[in-house]
C-alpha positions as CSV (number, residue, x, y, z in Angstrom):
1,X,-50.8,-19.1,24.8
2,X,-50.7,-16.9,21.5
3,X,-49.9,-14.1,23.7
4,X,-46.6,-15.6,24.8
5,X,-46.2,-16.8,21.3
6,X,-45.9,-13.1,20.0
7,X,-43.7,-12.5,22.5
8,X,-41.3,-15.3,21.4
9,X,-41.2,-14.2,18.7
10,X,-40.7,-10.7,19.0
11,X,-37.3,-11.9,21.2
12,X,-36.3,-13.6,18.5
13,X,-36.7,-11.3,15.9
14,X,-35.1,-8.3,18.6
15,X,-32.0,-11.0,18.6
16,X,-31.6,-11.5,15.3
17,X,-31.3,-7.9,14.1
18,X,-29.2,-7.2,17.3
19,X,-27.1,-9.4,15.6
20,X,-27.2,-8.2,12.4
21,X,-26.9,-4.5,13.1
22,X,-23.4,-5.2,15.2
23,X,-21.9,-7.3,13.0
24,X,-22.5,-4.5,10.1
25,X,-21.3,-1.9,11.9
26,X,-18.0,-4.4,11.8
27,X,-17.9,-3.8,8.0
28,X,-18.4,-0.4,8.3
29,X,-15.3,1.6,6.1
30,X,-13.9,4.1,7.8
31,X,-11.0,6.4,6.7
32,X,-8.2,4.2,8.2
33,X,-9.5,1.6,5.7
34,X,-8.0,4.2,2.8
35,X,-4.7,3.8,1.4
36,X,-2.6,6.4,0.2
37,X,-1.6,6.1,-3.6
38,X,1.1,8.4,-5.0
39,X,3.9,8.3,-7.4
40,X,5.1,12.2,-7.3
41,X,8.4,13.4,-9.1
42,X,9.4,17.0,-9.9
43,X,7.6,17.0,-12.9
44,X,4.4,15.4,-11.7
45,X,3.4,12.2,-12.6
46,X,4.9,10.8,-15.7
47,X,6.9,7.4,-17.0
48,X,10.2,7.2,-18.1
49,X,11.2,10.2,-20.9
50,X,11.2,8.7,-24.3
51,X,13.7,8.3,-27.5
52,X,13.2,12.1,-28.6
53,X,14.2,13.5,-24.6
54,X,16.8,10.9,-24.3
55,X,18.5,12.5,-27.7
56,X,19.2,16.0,-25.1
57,X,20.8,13.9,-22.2
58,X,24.1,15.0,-21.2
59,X,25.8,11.9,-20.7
60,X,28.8,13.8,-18.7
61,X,26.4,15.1,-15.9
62,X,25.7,13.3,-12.7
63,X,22.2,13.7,-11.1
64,X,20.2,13.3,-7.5
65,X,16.9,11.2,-6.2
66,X,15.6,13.0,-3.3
67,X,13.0,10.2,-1.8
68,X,10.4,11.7,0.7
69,X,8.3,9.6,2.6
70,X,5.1,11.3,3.8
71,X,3.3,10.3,7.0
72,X,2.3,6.7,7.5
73,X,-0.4,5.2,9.7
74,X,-1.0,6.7,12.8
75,X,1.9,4.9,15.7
76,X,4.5,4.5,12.2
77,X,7.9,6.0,11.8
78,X,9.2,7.6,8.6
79,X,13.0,8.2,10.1
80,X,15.4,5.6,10.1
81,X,13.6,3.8,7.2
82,X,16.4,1.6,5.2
83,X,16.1,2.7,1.9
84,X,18.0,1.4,-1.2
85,X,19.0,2.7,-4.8
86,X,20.3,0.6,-7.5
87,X,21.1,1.4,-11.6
88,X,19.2,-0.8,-13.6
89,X,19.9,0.8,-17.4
90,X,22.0,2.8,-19.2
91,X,21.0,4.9,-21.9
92,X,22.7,3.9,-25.2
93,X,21.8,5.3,-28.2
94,X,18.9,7.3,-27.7
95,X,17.4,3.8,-25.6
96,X,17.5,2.4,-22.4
97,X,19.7,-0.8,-22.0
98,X,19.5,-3.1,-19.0
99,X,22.8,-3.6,-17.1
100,X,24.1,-6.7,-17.1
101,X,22.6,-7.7,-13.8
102,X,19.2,-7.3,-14.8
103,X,19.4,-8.5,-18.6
104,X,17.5,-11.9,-17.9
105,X,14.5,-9.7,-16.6
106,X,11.6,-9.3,-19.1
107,X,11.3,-5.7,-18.7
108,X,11.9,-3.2,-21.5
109,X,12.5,0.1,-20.3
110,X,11.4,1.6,-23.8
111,X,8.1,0.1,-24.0
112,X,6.4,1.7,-21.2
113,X,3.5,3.9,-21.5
114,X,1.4,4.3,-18.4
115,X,2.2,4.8,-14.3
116,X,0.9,1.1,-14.3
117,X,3.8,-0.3,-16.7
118,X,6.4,1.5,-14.8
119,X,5.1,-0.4,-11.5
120,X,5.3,-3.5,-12.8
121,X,8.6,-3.0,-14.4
122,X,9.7,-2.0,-11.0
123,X,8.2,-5.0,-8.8
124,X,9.7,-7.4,-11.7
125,X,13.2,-5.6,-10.9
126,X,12.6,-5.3,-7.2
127,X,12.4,-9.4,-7.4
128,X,15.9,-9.3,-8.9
129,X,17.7,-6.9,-6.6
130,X,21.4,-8.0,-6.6
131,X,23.5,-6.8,-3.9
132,X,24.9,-3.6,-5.2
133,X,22.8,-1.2,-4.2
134,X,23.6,2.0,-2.2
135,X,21.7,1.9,0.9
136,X,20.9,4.9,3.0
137,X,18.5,6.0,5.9
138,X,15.7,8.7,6.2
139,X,16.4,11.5,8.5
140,X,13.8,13.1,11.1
141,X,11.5,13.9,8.1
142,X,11.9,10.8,6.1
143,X,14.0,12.1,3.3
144,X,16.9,10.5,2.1
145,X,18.9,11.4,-1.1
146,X,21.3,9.6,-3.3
147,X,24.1,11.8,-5.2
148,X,26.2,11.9,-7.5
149,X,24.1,9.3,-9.4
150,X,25.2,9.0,-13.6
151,X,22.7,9.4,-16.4
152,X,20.1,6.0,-16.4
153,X,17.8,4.4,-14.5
154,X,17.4,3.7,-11.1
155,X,15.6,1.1,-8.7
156,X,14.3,3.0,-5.7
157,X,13.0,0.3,-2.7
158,X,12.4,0.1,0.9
159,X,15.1,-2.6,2.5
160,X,13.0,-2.4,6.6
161,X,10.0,-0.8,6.7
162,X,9.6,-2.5,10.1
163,X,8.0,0.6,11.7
164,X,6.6,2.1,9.0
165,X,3.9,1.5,6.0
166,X,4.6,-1.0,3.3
167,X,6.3,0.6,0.3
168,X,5.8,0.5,-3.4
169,X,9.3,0.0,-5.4
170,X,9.8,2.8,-8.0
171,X,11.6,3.5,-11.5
172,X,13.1,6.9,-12.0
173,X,15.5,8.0,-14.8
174,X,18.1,10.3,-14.2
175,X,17.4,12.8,-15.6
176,X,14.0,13.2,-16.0
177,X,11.2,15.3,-18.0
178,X,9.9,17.8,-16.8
179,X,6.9,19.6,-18.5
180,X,6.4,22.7,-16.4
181,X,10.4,23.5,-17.3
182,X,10.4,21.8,-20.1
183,X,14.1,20.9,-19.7
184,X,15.5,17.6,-18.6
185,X,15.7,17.5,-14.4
186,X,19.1,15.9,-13.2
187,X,17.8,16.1,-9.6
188,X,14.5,14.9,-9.1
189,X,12.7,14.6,-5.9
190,X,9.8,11.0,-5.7
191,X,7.2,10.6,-3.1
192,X,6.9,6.9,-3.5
193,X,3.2,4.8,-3.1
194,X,3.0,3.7,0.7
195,X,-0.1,1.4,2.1
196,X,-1.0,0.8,5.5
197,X,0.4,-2.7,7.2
198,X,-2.8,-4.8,8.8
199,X,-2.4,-4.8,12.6
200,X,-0.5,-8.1,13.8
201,X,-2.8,-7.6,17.1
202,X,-6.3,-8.1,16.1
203,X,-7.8,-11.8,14.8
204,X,-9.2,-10.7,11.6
205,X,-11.5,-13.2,9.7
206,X,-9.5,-14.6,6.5
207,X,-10.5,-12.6,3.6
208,X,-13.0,-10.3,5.2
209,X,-10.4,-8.4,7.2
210,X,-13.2,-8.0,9.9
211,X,-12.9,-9.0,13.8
212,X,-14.0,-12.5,14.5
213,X,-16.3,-11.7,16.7
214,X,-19.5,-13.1,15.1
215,X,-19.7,-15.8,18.3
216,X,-20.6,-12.9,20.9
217,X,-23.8,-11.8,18.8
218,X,-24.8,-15.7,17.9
219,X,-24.5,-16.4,21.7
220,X,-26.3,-13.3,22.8
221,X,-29.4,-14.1,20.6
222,X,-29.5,-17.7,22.1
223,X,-29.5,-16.5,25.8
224,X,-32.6,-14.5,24.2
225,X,-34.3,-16.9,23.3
226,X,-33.4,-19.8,26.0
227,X,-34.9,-16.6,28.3
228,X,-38.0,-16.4,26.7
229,X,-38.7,-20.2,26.4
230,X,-38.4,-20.8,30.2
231,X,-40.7,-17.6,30.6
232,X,-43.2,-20.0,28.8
233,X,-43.1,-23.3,30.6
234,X,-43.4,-21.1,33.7
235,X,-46.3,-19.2,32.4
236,X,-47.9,-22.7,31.3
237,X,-47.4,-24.3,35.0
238,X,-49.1,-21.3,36.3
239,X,-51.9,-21.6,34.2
240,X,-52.3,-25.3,35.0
């Protein structure tokens, strides 16, 4: 009888770390679980120029944004992705002045410091998008650019990103710093931040992002053990 004990046991025990070892292989990270995180311009990564750069703007010149997406998740599409670019400030004075559509939005323009201030001046703006905007769509390569732009600050934002990644609104001023040149860019050229989209076909587990399929393993380690008990009482009626 102790013999058929251990052995119980031992199923159960087999089961149980079955169970565990698939389910953590579930929560495994693998390199599609990465996102991609950039915020590129012509002069590398910066934030809006300040006072002293804004002194040297030629207010007569027009500028470009050249927005290049780079590959999404594998089955995506960077062509024909809507993309939209909208003024938000002029420059006046030596500062940056929201326009008038935007002047209820508690953003100032001259107060950021960080890649992290400008991305949440942009998603506060993004929130407030009016209907002005000049839309366009990317080409084969998923570049798209907007001319003939005049000296301030534009929105840049993703109207359909249907078959592509998700995409991060971004700030760019026309023109821009750049320290390599050390000369104010009119025509700058932004890679903006892109993360993958969660597939629509899989049931993922709320907050865990893993498949719910924790039901399979539970069931497999009772047929385990329901095996092993009727192994017993046949043993036992043997015996008697």
């Amino acid at each position: 009888m102790v013999k058929y004990k251990h052995i119980l046991t031992v199923v159960c025990a087999m089961a149980a770390l079955g169970t565990s070892t698939v389910y953590a292989a579930d929560t495994t990270i693998t390199d599609s679980d990465l996102v991609m995180d950039e915020m590129i311009g012509s002069a590398g990564e910066q934030v809006l120029p300040d006072s002293t750069e804004l002194e040297q703007v030629d207010k007569a010149r027009t500028g470009s944004i050249q927005v290049e997406l780079t590959d999404g998740k594998a089955g995506t599409e960077k062509s024909n992705i809507k993309i939209s670019c909208q003024k938000v400030a002029d420059i006046v004075q030596g500062e940056y002045v929201l326009i008038e559509e935007y002047e209820h939005v508690e953003v100032d323009l001259n107060a950021i410091e960080t890649s992290n201030d400008l991305k949440d001046a942009a998603e506060k703006l993004v929130a407030e998008s009016g209907n002005n905007a000049t839309m366009d769509m990317t080409d084969a390569s998923g570049i798209v650019t907007f001319n003939n732009l005049e000296v301030g600050v534009y929105l840049i934002y993703v109207e359909d990103s249907e078959t592509y990644d998700t995409v991060d609104p971004s700030l760019i001023a026309i023109p821009t710093w750049s320290d390599s040149d050390e000369d104010m860019l009119y025509d700058v050229v932004i890679t903006p931040k892109h993360t993958e989209k969660p597939d629509k076909e899989n049931n993922v587990a709320p907050q865990t992002n893993l498949e719910d399929s924790t039901w399979k393993y539970a069931g497999a380690a009772g047929i385990c053990v329901l095996g092993a008990v009727v192994c017993m009482i046949r043993m036992r009626k043997r015996k008697g």
